[in-house]
PyMOL Python script that loads the backbone (N, CA, C, O; Angstrom):
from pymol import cmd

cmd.read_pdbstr("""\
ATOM      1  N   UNK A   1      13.203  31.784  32.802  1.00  0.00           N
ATOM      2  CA  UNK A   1      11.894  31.159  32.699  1.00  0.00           C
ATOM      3  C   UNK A   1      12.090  29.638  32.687  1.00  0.00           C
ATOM      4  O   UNK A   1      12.868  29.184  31.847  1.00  0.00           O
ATOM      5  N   UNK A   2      11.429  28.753  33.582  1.00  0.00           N
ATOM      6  CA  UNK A   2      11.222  27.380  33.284  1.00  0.00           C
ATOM      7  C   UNK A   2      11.022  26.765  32.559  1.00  0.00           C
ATOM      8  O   UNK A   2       9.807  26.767  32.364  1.00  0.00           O
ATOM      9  N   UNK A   3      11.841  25.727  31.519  1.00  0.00           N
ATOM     10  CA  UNK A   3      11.580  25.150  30.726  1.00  0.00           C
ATOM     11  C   UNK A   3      10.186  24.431  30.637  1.00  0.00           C
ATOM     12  O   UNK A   3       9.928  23.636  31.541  1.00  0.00           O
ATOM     13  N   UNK A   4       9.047  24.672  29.416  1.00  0.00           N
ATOM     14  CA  UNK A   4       7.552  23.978  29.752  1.00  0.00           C
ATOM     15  C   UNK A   4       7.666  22.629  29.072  1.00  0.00           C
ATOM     16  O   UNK A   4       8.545  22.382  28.247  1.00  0.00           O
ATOM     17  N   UNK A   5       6.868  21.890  29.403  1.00  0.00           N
ATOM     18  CA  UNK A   5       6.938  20.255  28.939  1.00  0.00           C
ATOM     19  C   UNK A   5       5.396  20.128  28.850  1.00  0.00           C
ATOM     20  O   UNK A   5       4.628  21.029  29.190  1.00  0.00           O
ATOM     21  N   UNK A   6       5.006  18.892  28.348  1.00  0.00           N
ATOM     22  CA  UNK A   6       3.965  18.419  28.361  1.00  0.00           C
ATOM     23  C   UNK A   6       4.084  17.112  28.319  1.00  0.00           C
ATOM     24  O   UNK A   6       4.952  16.551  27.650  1.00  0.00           O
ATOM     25  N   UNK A   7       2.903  16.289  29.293  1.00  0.00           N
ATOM     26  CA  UNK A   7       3.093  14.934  29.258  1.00  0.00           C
ATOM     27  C   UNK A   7       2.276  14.811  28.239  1.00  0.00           C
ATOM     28  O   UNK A   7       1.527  15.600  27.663  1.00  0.00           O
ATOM     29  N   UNK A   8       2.612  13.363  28.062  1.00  0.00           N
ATOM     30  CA  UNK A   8       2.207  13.018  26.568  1.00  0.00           C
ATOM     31  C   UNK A   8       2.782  11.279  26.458  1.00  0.00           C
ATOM     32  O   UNK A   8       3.945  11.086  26.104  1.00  0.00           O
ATOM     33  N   UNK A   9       1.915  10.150  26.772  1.00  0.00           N
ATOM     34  CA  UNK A   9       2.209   9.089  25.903  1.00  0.00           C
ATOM     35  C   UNK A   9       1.409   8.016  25.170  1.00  0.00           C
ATOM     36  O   UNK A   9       0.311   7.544  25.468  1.00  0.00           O
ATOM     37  N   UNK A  10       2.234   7.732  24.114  1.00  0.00           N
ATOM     38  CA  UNK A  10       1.560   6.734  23.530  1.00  0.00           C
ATOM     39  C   UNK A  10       0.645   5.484  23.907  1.00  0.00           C
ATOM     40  O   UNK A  10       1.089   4.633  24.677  1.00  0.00           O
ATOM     41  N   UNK A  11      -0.507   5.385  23.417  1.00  0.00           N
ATOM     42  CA  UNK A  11      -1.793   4.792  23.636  1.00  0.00           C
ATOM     43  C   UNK A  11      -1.896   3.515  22.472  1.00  0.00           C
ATOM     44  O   UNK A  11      -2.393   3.660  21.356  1.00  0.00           O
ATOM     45  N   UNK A  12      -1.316   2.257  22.995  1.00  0.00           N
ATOM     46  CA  UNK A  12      -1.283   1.568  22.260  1.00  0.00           C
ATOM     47  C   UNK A  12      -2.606   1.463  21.831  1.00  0.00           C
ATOM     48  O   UNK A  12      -2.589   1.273  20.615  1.00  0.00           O
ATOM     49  N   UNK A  13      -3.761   1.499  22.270  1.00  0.00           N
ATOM     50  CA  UNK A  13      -4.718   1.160  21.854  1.00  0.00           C
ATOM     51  C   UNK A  13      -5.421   2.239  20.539  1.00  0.00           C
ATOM     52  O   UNK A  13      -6.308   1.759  19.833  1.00  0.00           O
ATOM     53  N   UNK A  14      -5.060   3.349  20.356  1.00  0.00           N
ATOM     54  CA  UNK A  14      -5.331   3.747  19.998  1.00  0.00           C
ATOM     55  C   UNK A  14      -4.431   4.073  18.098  1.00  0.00           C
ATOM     56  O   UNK A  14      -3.242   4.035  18.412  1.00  0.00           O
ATOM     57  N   UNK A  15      -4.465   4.294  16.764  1.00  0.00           N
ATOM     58  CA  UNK A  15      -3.604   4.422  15.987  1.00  0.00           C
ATOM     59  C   UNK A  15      -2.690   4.989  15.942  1.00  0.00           C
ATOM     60  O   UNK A  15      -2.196   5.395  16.994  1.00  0.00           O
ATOM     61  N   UNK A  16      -2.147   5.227  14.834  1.00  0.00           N
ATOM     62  CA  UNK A  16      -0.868   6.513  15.064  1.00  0.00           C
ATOM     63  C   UNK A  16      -1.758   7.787  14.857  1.00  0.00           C
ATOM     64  O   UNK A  16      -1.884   8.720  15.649  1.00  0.00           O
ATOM     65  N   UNK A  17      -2.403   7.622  13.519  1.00  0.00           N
ATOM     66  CA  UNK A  17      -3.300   9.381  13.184  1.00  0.00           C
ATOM     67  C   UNK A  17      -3.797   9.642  14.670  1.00  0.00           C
ATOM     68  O   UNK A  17      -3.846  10.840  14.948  1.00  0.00           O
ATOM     69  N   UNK A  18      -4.222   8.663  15.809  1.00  0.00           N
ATOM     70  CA  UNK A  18      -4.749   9.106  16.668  1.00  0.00           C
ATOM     71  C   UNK A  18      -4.011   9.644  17.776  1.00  0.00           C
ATOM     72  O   UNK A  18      -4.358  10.558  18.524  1.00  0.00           O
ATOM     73  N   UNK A  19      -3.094   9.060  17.791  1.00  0.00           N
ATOM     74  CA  UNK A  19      -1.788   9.271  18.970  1.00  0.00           C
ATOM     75  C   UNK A  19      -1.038  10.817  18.341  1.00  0.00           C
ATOM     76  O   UNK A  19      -0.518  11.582  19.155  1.00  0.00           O
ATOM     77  N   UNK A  20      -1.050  11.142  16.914  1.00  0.00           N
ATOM     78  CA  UNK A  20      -0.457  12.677  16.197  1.00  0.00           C
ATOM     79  C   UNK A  20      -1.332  13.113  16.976  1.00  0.00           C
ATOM     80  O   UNK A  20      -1.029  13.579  18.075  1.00  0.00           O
ATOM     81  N   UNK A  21      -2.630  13.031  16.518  1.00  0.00           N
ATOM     82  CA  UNK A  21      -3.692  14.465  16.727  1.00  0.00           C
ATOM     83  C   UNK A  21      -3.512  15.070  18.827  1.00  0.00           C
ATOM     84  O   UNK A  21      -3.455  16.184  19.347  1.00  0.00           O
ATOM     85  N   UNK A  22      -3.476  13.383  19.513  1.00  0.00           N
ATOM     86  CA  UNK A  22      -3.318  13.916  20.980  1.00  0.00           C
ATOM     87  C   UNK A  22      -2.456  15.059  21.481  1.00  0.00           C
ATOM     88  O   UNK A  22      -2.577  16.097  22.131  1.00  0.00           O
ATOM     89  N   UNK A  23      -1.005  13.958  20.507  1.00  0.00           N
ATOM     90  CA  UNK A  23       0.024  15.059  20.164  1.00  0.00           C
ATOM     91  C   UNK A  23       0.447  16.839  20.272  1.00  0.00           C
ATOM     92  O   UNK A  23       1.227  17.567  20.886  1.00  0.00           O
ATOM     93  N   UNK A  24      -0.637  16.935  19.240  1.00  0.00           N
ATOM     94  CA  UNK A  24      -0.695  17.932  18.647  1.00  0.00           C
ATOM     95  C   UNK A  24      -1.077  18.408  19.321  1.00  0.00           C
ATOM     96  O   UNK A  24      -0.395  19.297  19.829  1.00  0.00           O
ATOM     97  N   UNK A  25      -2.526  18.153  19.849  1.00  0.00           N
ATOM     98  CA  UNK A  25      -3.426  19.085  20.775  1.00  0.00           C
ATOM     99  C   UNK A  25      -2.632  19.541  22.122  1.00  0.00           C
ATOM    100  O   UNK A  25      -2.723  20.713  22.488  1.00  0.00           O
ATOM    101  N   UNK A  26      -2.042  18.832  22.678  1.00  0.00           N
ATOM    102  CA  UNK A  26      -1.480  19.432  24.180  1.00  0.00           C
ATOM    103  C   UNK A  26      -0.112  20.236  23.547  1.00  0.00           C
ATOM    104  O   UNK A  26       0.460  21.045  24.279  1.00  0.00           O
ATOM    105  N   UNK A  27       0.437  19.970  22.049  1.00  0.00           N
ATOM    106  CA  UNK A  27       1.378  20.830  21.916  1.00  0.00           C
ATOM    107  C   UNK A  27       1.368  22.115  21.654  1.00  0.00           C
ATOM    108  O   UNK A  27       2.330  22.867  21.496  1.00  0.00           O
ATOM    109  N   UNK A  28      -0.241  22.434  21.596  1.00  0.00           N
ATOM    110  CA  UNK A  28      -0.723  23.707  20.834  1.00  0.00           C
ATOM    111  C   UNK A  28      -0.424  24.337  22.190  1.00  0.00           C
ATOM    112  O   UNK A  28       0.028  25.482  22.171  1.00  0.00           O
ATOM    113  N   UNK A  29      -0.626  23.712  23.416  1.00  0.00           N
ATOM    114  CA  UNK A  29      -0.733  25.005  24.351  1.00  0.00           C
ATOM    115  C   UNK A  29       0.773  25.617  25.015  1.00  0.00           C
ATOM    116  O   UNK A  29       0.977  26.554  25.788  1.00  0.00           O
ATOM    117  N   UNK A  30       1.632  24.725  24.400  1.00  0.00           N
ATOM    118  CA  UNK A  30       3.338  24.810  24.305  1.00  0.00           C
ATOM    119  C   UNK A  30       3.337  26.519  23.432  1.00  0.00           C
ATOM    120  O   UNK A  30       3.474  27.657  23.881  1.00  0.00           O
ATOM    121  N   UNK A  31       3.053  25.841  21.649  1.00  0.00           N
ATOM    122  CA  UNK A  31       3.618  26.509  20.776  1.00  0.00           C
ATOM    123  C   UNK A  31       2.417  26.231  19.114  1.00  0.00           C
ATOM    124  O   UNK A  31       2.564  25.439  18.183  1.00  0.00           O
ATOM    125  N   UNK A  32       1.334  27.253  19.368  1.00  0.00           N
ATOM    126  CA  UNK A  32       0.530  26.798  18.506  1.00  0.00           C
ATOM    127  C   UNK A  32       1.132  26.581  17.199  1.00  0.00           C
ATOM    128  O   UNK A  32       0.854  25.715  16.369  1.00  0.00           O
ATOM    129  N   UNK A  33       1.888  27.388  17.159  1.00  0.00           N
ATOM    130  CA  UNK A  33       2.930  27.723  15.274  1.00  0.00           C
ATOM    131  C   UNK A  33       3.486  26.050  15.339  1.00  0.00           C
ATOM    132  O   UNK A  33       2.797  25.294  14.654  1.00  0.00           O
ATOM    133  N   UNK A  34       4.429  25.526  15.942  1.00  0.00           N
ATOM    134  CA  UNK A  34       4.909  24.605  15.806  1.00  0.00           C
ATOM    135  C   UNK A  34       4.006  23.117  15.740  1.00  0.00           C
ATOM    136  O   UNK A  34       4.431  22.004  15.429  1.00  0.00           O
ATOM    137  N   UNK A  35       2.439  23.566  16.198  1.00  0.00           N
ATOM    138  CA  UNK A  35       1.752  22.149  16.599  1.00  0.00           C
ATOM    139  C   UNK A  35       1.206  22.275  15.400  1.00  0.00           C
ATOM    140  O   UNK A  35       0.987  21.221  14.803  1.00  0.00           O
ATOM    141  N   UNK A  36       0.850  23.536  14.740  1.00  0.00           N
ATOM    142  CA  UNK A  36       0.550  23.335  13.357  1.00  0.00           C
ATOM    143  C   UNK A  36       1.133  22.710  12.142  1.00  0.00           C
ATOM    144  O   UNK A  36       0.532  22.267  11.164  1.00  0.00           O
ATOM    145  N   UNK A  37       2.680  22.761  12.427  1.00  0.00           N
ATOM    146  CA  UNK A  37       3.092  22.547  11.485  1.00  0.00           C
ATOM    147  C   UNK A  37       3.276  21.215  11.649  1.00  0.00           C
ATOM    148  O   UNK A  37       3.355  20.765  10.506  1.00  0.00           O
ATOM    149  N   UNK A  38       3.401  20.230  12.520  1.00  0.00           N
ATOM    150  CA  UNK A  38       3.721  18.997  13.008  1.00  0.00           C
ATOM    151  C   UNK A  38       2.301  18.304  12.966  1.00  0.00           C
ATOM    152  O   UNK A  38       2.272  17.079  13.084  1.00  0.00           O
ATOM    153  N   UNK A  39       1.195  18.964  12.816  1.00  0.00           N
ATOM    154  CA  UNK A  39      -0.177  18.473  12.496  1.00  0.00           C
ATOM    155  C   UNK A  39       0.125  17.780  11.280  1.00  0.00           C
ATOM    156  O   UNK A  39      -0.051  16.572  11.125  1.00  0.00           O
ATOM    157  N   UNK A  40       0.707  18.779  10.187  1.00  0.00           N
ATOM    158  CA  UNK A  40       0.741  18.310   8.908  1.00  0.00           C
ATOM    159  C   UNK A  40       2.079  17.371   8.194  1.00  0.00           C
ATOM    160  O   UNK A  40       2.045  16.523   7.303  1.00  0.00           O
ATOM    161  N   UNK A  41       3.321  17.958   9.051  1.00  0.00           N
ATOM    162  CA  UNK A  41       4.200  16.650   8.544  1.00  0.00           C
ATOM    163  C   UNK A  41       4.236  15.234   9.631  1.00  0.00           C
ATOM    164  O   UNK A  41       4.907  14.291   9.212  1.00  0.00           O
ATOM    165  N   UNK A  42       3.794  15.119  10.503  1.00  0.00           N
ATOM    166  CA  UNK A  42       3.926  14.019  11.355  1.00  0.00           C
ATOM    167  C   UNK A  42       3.226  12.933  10.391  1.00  0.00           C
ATOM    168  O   UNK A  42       3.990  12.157   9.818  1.00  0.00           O
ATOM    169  N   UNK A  43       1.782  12.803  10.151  1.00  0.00           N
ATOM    170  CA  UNK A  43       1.247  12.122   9.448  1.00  0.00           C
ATOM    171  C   UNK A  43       2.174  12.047   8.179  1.00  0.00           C
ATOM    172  O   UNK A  43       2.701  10.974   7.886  1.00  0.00           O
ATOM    173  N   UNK A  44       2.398  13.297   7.343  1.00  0.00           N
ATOM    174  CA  UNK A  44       3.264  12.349   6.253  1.00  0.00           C
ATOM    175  C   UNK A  44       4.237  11.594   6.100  1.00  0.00           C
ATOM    176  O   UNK A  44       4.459  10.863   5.136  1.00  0.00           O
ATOM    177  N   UNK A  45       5.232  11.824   7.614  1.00  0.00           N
ATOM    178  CA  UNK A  45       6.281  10.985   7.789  1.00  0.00           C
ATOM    179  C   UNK A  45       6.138   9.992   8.255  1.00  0.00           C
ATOM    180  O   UNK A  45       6.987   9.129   8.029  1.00  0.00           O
ATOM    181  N   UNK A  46       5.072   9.711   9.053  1.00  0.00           N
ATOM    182  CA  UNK A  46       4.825   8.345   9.158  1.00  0.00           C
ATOM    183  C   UNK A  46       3.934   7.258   7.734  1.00  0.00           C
ATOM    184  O   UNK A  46       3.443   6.132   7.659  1.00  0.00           O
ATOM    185  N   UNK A  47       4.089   8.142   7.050  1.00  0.00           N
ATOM    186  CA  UNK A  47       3.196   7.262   5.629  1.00  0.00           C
ATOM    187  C   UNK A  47       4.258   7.298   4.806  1.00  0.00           C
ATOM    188  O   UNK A  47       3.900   6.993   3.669  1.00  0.00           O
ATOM    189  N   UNK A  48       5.334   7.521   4.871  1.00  0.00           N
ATOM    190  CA  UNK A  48       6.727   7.649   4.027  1.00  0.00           C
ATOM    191  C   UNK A  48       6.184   8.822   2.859  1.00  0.00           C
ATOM    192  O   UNK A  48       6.440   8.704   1.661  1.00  0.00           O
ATOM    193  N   UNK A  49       5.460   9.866   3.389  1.00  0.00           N
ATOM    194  CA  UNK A  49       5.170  10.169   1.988  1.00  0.00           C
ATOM    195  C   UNK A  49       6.353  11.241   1.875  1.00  0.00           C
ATOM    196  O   UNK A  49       7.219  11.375   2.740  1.00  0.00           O
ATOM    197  N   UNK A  50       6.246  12.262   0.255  1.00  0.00           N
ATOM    198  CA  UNK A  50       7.893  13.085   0.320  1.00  0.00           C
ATOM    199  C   UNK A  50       7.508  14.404   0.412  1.00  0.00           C
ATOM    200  O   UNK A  50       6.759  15.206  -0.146  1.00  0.00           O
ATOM    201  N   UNK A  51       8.517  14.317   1.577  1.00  0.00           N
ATOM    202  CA  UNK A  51       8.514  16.058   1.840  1.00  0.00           C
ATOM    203  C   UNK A  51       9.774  16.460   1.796  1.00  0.00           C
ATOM    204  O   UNK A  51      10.771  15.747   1.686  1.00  0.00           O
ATOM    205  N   UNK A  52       9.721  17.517   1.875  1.00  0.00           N
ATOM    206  CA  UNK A  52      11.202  18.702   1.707  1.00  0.00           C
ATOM    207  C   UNK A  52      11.414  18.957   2.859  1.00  0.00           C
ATOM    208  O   UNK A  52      10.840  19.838   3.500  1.00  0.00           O
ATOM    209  N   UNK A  53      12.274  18.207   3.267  1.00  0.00           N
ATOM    210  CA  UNK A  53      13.044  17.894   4.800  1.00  0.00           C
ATOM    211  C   UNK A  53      13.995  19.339   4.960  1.00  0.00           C
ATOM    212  O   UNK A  53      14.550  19.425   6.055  1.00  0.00           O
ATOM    213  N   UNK A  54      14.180  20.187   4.245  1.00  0.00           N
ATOM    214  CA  UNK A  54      14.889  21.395   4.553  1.00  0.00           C
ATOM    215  C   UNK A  54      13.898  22.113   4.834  1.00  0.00           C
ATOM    216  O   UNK A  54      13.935  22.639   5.946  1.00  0.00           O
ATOM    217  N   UNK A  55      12.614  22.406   3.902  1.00  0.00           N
ATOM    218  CA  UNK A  55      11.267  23.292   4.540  1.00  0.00           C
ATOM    219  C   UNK A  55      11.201  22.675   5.356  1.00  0.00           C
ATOM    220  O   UNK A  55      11.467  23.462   6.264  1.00  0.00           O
ATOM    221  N   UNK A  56      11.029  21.752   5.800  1.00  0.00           N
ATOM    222  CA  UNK A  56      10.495  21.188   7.258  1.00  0.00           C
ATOM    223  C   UNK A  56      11.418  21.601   8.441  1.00  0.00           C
ATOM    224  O   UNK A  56      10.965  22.003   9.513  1.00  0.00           O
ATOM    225  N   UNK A  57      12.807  21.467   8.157  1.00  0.00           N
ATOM    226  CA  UNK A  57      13.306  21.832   9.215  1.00  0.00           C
ATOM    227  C   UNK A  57      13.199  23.105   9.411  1.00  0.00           C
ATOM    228  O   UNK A  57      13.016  23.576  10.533  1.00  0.00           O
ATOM    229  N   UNK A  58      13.335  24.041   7.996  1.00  0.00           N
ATOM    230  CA  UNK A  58      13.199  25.484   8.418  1.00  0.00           C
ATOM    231  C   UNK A  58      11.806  25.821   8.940  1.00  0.00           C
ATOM    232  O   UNK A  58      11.854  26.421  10.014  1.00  0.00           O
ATOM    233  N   UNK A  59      10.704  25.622   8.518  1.00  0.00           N
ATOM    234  CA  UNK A  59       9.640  26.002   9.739  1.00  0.00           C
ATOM    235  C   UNK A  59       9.542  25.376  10.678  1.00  0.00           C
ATOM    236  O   UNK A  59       8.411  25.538  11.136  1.00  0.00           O
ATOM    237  N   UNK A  60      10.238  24.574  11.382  1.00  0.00           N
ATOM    238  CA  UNK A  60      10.197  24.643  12.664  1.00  0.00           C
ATOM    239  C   UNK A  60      11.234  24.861  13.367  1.00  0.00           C
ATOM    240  O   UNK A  60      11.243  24.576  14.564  1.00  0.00           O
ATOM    241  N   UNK A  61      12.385  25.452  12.690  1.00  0.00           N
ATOM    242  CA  UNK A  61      13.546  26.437  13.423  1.00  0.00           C
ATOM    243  C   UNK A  61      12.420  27.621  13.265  1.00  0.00           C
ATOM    244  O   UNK A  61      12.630  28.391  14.203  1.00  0.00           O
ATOM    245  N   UNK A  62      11.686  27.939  12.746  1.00  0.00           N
ATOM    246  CA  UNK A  62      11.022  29.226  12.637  1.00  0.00           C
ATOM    247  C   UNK A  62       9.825  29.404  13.925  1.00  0.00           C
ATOM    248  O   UNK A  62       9.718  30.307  14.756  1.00  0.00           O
ATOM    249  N   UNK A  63       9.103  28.324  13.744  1.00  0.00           N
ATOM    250  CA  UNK A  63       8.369  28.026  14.711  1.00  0.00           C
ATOM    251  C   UNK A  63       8.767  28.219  16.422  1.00  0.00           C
ATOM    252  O   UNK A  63       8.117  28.805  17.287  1.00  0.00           O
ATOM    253  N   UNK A  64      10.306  27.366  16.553  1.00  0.00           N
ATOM    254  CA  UNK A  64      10.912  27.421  17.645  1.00  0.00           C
ATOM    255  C   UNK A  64      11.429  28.834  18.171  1.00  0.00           C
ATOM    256  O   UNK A  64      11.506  29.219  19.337  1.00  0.00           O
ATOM    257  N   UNK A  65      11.778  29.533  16.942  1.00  0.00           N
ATOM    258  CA  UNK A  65      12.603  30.704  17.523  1.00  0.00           C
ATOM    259  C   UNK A  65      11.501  31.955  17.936  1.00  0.00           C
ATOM    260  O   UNK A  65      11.540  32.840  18.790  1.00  0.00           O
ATOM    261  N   UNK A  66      10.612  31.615  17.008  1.00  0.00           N
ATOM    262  CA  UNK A  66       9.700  33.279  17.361  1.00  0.00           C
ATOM    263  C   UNK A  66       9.164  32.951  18.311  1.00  0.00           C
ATOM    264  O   UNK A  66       8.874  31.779  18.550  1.00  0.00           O
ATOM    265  N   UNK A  67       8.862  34.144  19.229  1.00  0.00           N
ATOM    266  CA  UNK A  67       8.782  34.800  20.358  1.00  0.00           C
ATOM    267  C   UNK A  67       6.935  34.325  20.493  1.00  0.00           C
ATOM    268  O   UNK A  67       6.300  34.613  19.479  1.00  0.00           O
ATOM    269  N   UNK A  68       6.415  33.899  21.220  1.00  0.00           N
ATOM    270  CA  UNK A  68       4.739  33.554  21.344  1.00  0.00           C
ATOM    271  C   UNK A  68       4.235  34.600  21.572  1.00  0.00           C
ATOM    272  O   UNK A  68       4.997  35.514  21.887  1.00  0.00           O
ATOM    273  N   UNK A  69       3.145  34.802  21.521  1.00  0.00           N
ATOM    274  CA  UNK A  69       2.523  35.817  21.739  1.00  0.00           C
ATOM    275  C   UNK A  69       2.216  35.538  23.092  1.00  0.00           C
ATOM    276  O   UNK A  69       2.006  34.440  23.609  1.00  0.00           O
ATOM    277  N   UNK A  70       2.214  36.680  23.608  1.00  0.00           N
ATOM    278  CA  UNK A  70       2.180  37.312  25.535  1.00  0.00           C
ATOM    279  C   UNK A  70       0.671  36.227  25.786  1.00  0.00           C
ATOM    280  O   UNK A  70       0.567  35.373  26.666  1.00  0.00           O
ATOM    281  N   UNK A  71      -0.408  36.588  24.704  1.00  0.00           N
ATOM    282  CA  UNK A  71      -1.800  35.796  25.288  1.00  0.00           C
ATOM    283  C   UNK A  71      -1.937  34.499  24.951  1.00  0.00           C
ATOM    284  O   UNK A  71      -3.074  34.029  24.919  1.00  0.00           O
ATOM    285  N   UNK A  72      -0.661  33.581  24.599  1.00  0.00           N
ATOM    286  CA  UNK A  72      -0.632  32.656  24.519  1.00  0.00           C
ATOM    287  C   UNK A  72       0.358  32.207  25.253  1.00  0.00           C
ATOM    288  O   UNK A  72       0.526  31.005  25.047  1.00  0.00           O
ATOM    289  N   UNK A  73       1.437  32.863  26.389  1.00  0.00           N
ATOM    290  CA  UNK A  73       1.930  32.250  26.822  1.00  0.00           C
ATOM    291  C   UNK A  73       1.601  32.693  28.647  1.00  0.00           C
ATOM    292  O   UNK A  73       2.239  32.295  29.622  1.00  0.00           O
ATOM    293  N   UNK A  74       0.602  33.471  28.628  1.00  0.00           N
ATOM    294  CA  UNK A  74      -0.344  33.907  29.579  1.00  0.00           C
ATOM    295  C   UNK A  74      -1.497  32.946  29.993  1.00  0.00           C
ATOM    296  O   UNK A  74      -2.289  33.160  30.911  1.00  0.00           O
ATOM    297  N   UNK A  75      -1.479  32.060  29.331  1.00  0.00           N
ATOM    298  CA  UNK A  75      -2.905  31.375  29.226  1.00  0.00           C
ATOM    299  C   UNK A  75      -4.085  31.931  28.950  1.00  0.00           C
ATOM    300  O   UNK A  75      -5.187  31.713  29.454  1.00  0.00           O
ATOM    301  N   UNK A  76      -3.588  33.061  27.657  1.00  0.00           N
ATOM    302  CA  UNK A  76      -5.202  33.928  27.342  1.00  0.00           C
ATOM    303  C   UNK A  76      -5.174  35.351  27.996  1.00  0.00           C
ATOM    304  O   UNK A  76      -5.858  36.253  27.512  1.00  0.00           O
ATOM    305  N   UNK A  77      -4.338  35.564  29.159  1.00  0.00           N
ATOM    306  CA  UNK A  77      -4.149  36.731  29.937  1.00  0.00           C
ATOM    307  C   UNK A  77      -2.673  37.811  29.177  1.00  0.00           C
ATOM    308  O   UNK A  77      -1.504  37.709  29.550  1.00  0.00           O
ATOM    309  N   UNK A  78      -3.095  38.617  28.261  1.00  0.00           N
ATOM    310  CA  UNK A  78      -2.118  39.578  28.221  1.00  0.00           C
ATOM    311  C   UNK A  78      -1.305  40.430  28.636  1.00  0.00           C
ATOM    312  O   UNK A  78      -1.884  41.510  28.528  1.00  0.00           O
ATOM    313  N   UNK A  79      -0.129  40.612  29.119  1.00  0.00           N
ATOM    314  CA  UNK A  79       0.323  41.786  29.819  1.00  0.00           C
ATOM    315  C   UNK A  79       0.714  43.037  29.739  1.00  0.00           C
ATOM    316  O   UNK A  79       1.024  43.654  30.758  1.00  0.00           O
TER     317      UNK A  79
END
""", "prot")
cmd.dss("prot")
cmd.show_as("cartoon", "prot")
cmd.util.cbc("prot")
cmd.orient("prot")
């Protein structure tokens, strides 16, 4: 299977909370599990706030490894 990408760049004009959320949104159609979770630590790492950098890495080794669901990597079409 072809590796998927998404373009995606930064909008000086726009903030950082605003440049996450763009982020996020085109990453949902990658890997919704992972855009969720990057919804919520992106913003805190850019505010220095403290997180548990081992949970963090482990849900998104978790995120990365599980398998998507068929109607999400169908574009909505199940097989």
């Amino acid at each position: 299977m072809p590796q998927q990408t998404i373009e995606f760049e930064i909008e000086d004009n726009l903030t950082v909370d605003q440049n996450v959320a763009t982020f996020v949104n085109k990453l949902k159609d990658l890997n919704p599990g992972l855009a969720q979770i990057l919804s919520t630590a992106l913003p805190d790492l850019s505010n220095d706030a403290a997180i548990d950098q081992g949970q963090l890495l482990d849900q998104l080794l978790a995120a990365i490894s599980a398998p998507l669901d068929p109607a999400e990597q169908n574009g909505g079409s199940a097989s």
